[in-house]
N, C-alpha and C positions, 0 to 999 in steps of 0.2 A: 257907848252912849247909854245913857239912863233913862229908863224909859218909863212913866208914872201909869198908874191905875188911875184912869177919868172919874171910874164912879167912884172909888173909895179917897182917891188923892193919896194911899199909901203907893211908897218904891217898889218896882218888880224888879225882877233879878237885871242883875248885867246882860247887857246884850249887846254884841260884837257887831258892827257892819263888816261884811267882806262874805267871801266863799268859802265852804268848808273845804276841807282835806280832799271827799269825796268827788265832787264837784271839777276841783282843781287835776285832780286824777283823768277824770273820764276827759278833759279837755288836753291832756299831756297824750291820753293815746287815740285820741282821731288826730292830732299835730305829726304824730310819731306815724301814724297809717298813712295820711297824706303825704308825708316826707318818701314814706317807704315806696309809693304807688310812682313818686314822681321820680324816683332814682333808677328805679325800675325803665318809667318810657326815655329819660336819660340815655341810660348805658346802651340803648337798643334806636333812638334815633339819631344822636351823634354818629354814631358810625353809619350810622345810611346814610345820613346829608353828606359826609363826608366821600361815600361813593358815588352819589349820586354828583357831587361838584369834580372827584375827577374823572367820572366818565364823561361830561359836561365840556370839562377842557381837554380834553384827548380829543373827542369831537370837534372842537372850537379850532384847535391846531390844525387837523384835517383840512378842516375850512377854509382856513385860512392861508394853509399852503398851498392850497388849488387856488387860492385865487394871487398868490404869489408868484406862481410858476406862471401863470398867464397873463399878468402885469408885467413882472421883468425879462418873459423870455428866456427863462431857463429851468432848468429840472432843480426840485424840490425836492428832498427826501427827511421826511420823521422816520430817524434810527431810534428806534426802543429798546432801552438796556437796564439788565437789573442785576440784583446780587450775586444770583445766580443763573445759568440757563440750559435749557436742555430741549433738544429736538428728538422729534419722531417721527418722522416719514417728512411733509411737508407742515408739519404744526410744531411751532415754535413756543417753548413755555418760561417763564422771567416770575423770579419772586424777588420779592420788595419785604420790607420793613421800615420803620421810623428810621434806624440806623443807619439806614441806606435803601435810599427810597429805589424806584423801577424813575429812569427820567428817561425825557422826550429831547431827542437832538435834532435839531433843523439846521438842515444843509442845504446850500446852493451850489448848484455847478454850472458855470459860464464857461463855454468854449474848452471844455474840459476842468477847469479849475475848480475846485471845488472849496469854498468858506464855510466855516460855521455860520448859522444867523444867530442861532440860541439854543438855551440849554436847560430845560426845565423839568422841576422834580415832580412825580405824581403825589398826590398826599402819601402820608407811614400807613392810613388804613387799606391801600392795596397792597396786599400779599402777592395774589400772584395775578399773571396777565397772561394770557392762552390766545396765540394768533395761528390762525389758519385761513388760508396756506400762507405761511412765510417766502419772502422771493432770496434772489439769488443763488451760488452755490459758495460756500454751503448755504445753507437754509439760513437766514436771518428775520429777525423781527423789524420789518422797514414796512414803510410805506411813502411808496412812489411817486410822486406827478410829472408828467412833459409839460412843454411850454404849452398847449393845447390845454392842460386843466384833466387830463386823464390819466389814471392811474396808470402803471406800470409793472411787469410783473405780478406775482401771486393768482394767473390764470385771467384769460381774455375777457370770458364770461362769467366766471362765479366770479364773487364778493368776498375778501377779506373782514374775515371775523375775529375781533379781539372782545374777549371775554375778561371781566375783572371781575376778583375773588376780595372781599377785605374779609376781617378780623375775625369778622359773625358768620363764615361762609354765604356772606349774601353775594348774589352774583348779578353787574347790568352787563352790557355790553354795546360795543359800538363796532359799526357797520359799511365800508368803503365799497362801494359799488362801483364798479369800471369802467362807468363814468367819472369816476373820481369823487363824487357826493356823497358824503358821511351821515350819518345820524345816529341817534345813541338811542336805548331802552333800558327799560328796568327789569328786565328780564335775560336768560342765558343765551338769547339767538333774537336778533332782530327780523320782522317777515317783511 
């Protein structure tokens, strides 16, 4: 645009509307800061929400199978299985990946018979799942209810504790108390 001298009426030089180089610079690296800042809480809350939703539904199954077993009158069991497994005294340990996630199997057993109900994957961001005390012999990763709504097996009076590990070594955990009553945390031992 051309832009005139008022008091003389002579032309002043050319003169560009827009941003310079400099300008356009400093606004490319707070875009590029902001990008950087937000990739950052990304890679770092994806995988919590992600544990946090299936410790949420490892919980939810619990739930829901006590109150399964106590509607239809028959025992309930979530067998927990994963890629791999391995016990140590009475603490049962299951790792997972996307490949082959750790899944939750619910079982009914009427008058001995025993059905699938269902068969469900944990998310790929739990690696591994740490239950103690595991029941039966040998030792497995289950969790029990009678038609009563009370756990079974994994000791009378303590609490079966399953600890979930994802990607970022973060660890919640969820909680079966012999009453058969679940609840989860965001932390390695629920109190």
């Amino acid at each position: 645009m051309k832009i005139a001298d008022k008091q003389t009426g002579a032309r002043a030089a050319w003169s560009e509307a827009g941003f310079s180089l400099i300008e356009l610079t400093i606004v490319l690296v707070i875009i590029g800061l902001i990008t950087a800042i937000a990739a950052g809480y990304y890679t770092t809350a994806v995988p919590q929400a992600r544990l946090r939703d299936a410790a949420g539904e490892l919980n939810g199954t619990f739930n829901v199978a006590r109150i399964m077993a106590m509607s239809q009158n028959a025992t309930i069991t979530i067998k927990l299985n994963g890629a791999t497994s391995s016990t140590s005294g009475t603490t049962v340990t299951l790792t997972g990946s996307y490949a082959t996630p750790i899944t939750m199997t619910t079982t009914r057993t009427i008058a001995g018979a025993e059905s699938v109900v269902s068969t469900t994957p944990l998310n790929g961001e739990v690696t591994q799942l740490v239950m103690s005390p595991g029941i039966g012999s040998p030792i497995k990763a289950w969790v029990q209810y009678n038609s009563r709504g009370m756990r079974v097996g994994g000791g009378a009076t303590t609490s079966q504790l399953m600890t979930l590990t994802n990607t970022q070594g973060r660890v919640y955990s969820v909680v079966v108390a012999p009453s058969g009553k679940a609840k989860w945390c965001m932390t390695s031992s629920c109190s």
